[in-house]
C-alpha positions as CSV (number, residue, x, y, z in Angstrom):
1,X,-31.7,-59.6,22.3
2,X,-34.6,-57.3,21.3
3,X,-35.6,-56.8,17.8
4,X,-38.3,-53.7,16.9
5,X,-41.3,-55.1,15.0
6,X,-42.5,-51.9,12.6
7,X,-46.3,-53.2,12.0
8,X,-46.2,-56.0,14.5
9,X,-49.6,-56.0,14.9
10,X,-50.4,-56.7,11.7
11,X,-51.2,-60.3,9.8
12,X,-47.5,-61.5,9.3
13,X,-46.1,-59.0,12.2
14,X,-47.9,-60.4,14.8
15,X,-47.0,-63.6,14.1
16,X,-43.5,-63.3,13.8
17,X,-43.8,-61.2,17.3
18,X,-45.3,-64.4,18.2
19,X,-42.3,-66.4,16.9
20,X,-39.5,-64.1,18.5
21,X,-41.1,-64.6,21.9
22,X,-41.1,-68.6,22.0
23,X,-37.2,-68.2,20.7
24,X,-36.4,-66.1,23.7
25,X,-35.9,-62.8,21.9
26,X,-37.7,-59.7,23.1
27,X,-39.7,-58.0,20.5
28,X,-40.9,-54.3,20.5
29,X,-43.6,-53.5,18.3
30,X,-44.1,-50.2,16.9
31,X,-47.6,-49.8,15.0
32,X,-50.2,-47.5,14.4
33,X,-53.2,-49.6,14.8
34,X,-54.6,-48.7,11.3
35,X,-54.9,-52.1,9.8
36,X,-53.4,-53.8,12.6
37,X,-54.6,-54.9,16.0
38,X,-53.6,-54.5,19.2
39,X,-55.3,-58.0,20.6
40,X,-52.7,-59.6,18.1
41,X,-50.5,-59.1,20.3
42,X,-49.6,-60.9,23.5
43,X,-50.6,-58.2,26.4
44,X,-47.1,-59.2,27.7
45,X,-45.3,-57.8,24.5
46,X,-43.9,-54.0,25.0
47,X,-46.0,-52.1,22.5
48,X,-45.4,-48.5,20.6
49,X,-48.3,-47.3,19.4
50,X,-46.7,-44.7,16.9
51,X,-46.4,-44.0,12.9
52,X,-44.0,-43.9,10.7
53,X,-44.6,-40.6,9.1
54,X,-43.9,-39.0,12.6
55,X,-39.5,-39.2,12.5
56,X,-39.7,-37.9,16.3
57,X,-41.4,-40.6,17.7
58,X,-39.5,-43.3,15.8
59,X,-36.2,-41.2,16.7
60,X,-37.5,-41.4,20.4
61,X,-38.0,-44.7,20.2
62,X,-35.0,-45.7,18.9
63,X,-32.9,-43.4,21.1
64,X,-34.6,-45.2,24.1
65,X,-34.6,-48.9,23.4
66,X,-31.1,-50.5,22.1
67,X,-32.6,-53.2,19.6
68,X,-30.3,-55.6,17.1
69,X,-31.9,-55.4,14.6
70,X,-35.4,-54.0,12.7
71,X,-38.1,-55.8,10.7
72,X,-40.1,-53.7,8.9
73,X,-43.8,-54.8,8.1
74,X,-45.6,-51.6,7.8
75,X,-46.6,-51.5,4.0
76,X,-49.6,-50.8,1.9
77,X,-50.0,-53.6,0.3
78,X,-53.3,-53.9,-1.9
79,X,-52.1,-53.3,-5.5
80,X,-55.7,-52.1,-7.2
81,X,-55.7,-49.5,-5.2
82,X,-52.1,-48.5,-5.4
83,X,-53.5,-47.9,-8.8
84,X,-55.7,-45.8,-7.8
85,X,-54.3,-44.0,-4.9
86,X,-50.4,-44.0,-5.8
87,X,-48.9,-40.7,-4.4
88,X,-50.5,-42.5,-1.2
89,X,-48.5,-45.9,-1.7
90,X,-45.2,-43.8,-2.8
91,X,-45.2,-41.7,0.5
92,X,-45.8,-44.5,2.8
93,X,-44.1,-47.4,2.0
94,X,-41.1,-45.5,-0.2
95,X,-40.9,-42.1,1.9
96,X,-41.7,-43.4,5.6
97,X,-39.3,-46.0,4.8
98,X,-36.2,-43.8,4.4
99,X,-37.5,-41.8,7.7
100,X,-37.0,-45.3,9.4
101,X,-33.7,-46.1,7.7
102,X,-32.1,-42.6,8.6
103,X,-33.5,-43.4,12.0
104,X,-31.5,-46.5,12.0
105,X,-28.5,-45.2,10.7
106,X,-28.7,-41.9,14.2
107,X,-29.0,-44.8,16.0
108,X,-26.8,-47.0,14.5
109,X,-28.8,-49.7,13.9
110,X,-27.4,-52.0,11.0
111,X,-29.6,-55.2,10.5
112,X,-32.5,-54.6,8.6
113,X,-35.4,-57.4,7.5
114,X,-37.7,-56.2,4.9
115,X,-41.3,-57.5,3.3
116,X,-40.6,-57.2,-0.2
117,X,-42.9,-58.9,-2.4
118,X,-43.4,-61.1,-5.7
119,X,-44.6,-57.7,-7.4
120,X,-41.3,-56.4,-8.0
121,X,-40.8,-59.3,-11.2
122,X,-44.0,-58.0,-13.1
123,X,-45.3,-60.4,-15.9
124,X,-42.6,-62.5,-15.5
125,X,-41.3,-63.9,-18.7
126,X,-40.6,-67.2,-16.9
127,X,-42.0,-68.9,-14.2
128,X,-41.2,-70.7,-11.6
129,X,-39.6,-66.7,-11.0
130,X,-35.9,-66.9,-9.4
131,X,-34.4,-64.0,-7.6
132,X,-32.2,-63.2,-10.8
133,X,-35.6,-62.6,-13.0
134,X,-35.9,-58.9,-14.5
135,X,-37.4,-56.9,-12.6
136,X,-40.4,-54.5,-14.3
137,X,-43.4,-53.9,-12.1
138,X,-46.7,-53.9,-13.3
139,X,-48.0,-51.7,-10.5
140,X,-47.0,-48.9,-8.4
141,X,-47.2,-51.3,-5.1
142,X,-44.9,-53.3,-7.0
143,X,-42.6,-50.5,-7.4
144,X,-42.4,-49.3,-4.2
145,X,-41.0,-52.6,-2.9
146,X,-38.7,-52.7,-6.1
147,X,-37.2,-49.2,-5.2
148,X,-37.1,-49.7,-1.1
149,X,-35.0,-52.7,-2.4
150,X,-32.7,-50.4,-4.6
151,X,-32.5,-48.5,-1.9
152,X,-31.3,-50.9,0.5
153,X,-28.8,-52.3,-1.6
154,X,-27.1,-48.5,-1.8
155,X,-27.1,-48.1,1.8
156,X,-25.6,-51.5,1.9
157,X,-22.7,-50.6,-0.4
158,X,-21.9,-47.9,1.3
159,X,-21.9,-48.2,4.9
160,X,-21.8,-51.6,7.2
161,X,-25.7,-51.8,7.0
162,X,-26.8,-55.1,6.2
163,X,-30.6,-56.7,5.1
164,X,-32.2,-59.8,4.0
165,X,-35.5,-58.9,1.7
166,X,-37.7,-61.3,1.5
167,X,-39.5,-61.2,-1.4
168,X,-43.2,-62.5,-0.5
169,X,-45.5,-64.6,-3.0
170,X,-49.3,-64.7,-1.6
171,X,-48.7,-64.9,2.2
172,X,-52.5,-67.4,3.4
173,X,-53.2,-69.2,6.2
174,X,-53.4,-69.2,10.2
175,X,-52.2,-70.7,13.0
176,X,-53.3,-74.3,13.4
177,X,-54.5,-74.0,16.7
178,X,-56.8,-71.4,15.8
179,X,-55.9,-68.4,17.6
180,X,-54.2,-66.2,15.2
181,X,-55.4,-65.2,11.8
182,X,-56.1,-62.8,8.5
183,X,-58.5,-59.7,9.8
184,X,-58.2,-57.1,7.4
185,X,-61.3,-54.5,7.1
186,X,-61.8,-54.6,4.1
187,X,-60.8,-57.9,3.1
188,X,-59.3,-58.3,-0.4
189,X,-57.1,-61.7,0.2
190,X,-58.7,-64.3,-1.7
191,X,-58.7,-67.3,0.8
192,X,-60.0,-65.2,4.0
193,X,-62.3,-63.8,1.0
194,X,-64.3,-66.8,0.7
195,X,-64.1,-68.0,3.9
196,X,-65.9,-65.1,5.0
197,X,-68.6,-65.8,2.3
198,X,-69.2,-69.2,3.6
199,X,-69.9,-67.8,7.1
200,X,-72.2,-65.2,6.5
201,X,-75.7,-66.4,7.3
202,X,-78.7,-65.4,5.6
203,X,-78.6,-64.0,1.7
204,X,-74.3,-64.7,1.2
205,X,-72.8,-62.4,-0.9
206,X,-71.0,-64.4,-3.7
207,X,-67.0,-64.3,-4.3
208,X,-66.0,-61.6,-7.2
209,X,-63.7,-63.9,-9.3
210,X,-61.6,-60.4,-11.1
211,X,-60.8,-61.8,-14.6
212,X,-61.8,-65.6,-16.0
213,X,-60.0,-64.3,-19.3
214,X,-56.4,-64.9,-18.9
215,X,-54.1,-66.5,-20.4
216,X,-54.2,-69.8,-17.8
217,X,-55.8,-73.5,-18.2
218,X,-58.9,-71.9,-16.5
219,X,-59.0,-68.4,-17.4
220,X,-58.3,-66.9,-13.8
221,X,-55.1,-65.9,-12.1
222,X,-52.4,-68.7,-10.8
223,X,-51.0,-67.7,-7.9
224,X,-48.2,-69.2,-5.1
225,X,-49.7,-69.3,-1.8
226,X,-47.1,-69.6,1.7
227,X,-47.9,-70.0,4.8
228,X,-47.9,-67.3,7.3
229,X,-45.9,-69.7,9.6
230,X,-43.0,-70.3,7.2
231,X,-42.7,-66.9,6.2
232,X,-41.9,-65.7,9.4
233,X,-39.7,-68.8,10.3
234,X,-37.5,-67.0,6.9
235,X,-37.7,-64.2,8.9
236,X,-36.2,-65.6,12.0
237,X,-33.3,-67.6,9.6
238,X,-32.7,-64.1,7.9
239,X,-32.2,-62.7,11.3
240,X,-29.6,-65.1,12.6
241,X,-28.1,-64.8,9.1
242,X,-27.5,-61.4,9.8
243,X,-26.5,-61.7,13.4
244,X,-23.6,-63.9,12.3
245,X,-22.2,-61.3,10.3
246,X,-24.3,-62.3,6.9
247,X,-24.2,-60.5,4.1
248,X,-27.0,-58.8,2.3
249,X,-29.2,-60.5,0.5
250,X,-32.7,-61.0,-1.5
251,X,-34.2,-64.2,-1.1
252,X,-38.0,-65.3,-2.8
253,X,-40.9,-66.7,-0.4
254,X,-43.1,-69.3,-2.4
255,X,-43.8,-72.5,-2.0
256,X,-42.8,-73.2,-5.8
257,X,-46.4,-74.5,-6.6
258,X,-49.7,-72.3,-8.3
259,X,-53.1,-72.6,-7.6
260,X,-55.6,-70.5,-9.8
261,X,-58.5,-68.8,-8.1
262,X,-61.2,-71.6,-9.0
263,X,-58.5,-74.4,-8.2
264,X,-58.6,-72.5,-4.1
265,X,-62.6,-72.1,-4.4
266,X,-62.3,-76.0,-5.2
267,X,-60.1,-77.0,-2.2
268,X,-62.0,-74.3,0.4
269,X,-65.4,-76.1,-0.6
270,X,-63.5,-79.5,0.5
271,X,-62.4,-78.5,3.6
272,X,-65.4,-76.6,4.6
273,X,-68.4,-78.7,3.0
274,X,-69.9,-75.7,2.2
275,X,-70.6,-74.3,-1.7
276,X,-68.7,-70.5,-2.5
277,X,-71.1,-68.5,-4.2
278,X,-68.9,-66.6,-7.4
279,X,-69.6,-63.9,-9.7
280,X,-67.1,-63.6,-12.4
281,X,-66.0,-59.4,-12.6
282,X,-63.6,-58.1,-14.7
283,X,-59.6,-57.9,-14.2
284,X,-58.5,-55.5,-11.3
285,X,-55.6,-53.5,-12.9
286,X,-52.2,-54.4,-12.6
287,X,-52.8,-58.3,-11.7
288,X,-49.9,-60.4,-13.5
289,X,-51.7,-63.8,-14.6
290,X,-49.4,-66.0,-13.4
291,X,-46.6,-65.9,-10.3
292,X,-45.1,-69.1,-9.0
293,X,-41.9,-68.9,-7.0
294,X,-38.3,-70.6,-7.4
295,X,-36.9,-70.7,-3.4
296,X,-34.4,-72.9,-3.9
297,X,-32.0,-69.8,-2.9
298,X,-33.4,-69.4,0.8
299,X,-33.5,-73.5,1.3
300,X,-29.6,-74.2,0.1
301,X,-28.5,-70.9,1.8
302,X,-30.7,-70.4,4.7
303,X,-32.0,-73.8,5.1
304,X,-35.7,-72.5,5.0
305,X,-38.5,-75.2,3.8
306,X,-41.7,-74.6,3.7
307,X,-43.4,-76.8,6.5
308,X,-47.1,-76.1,4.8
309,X,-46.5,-76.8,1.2
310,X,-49.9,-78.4,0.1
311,X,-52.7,-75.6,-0.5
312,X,-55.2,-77.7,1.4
313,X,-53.3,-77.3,4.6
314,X,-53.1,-73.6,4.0
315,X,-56.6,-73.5,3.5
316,X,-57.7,-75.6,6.1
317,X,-55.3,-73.9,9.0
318,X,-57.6,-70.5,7.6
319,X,-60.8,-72.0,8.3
320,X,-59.7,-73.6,11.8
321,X,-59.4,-69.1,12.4
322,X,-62.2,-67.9,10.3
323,X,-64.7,-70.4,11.4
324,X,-63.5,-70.3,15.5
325,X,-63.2,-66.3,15.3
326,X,-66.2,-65.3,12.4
327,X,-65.5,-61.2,13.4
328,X,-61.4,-61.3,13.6
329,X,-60.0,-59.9,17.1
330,X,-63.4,-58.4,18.1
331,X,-64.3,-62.6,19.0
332,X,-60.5,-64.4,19.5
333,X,-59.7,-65.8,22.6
334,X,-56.4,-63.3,22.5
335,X,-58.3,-60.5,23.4
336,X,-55.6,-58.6,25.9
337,X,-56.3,-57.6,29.5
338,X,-53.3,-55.9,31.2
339,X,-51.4,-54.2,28.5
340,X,-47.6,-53.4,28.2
341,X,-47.2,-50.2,26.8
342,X,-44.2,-48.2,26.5
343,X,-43.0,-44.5,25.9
């Protein structure tokens, strides 16, 4: 079985490449290396280096390799600046999506796994947020997600294309034994955030807490934080799901509790017995105060539970990466030799 990775060399692609491999199912990974990274991946695993935005080289690929199914990772995802930038956050993760979807559909490709995200519910009205919430974005990264989605469930209606979205809450952690991890450059993901500010040496710049104002127990934003690991274990139970002839679905990713931002700077000052300098800024824009998720959907359907459920065990599986790999990829022990390229 082979299954093409889009961004699988990104945070959550790589480790579900990563995943697919130990289950005996040959990934492909098709990414453009922008935020993602090449020593991510295994120097074993057949690697595309291509974009999105180019529909002949996805079209080539495609033609080339006979996959089962796609799992698409390569979004935008940092709301403030989908704010700022949003014709930019439109075109790639709306537009390039529906290049990659009429690519499937040439090829005939019809199982289809999509990073969705929490954003699509807005200020929810309720929380813990089930899948059956309204849906009213507060952002335009939130409404990209919320119209790939709409899109989906059109194809999906009419024609035998199926899909499990998986609607993310705030993906954290690493692998316990160290050797994967969060690198973005910049970093804007809270946990790796303060990590990072902890390791510094010399003069550390202090964390930016955006809003102590809200509408919370403690002024700052409440937030559900999963575990890399289990969100790409949903992915490989969305996949067989589909294999066995499921139908499409929408499914939340949380691990139904909140943490607000001082409650993590609390826990990360536990487990690394180090003080995180803050400065409190103001709110970024479109950041909902409170998002907690209900998953009970994926765990009666799927059978998906969350094996790191306690934010300390996020937290500390972070560290175990920050700390053993202070510059990302640059210093892990993954860094690839003899590479498998292809096309």
């Amino acid at each position: 079985m082979k299954v093409l990775v889009v961004g699988g060399a990104g945070y959550i692609g790589s480790f579900m490449v990563r995943l697919l491999e130990e289950k005996g199912i040959e990934p492909i990974v098709f990414d453009n290396l922008s935020t993602g990274h090449r020593s991510a991946v295994a120097p074993s695993t057949m690697f595309v280096r291509g974009d999105l935005s180019d529909q002949r080289r996805i079209r080539q690929v495609l033609s080339s390799i006979s996959v089962d199914a796609i799992m698409h990772f390569a979004s935008f995802i940092e709301v403030g600046e989908s704010v700022s930038e949003p014709v930019r956050y439109y075109y790639n993760n709306v537009a390039n999506t529906i290049g990659l979807l009429k690519a499937m559909r040439e090829s005939r490709v019809n199982r289809f796994i999509f990073s969705s995200s929490a954003a699509v519910y807005g200020n929810p009205k309720t929380v813990p947020i089930d899948e059956s919430h309204e849906k009213r974005p507060v952002n335009p990264y939130g409404w990209t997600k919320y119209m790939v989605e709409q899109i989906l469930e059109d194809i999906s209606k009419a024609s035998e294309f199926r899909y499990v979205s998986l609607r993310y809450f705030n993906a954290a952690g690493g692998d316990p034994d160290g050797r994967m991890g969060e690198d973005h450059s910049p970093e804007t993901h809270l946990i790796p955030r303060l990590l990072n500010s902890v390791l510094k040496t010399g003069i550390r710049e202090p964390l930016e807490i955006f809003g102590s104002d809200y509408d919370t127990p403690d002024g700052t934003c409440i937030r559900d934080y999963v575990h890399v690991m289990d969100l790409v274990q949903a992915h490989l139970l969305a996949l067989t799901y589909l294999l066995d002839g499921g139908r499409s679905e929408v499914f939340n990713l949380g691990s139904g509790q909140g943490a607000s931002v001082r409650e993590v700077i609390r826990a990360a000052e536990k487990i690394t017995g180090m003080q995180v300098p803050v400065v409190e800024a103001g709110r970024r824009p479109g950041d909902p105060p409170v998002l907690i998720a209900d998953s009970k959907k994926i765990s009666k359907k799927l059978g998906w539970q969350p094996g790191f459920s306690e934010l300390e065990s996020v937290i500390q599986t972070a560290w175990k990466w920050h700390s053993g790999s202070p510059s990302g990829y640059s210093t892990s022990v993954r860094r690839p030799r003899k590479r498998k390229e292809a096309i």
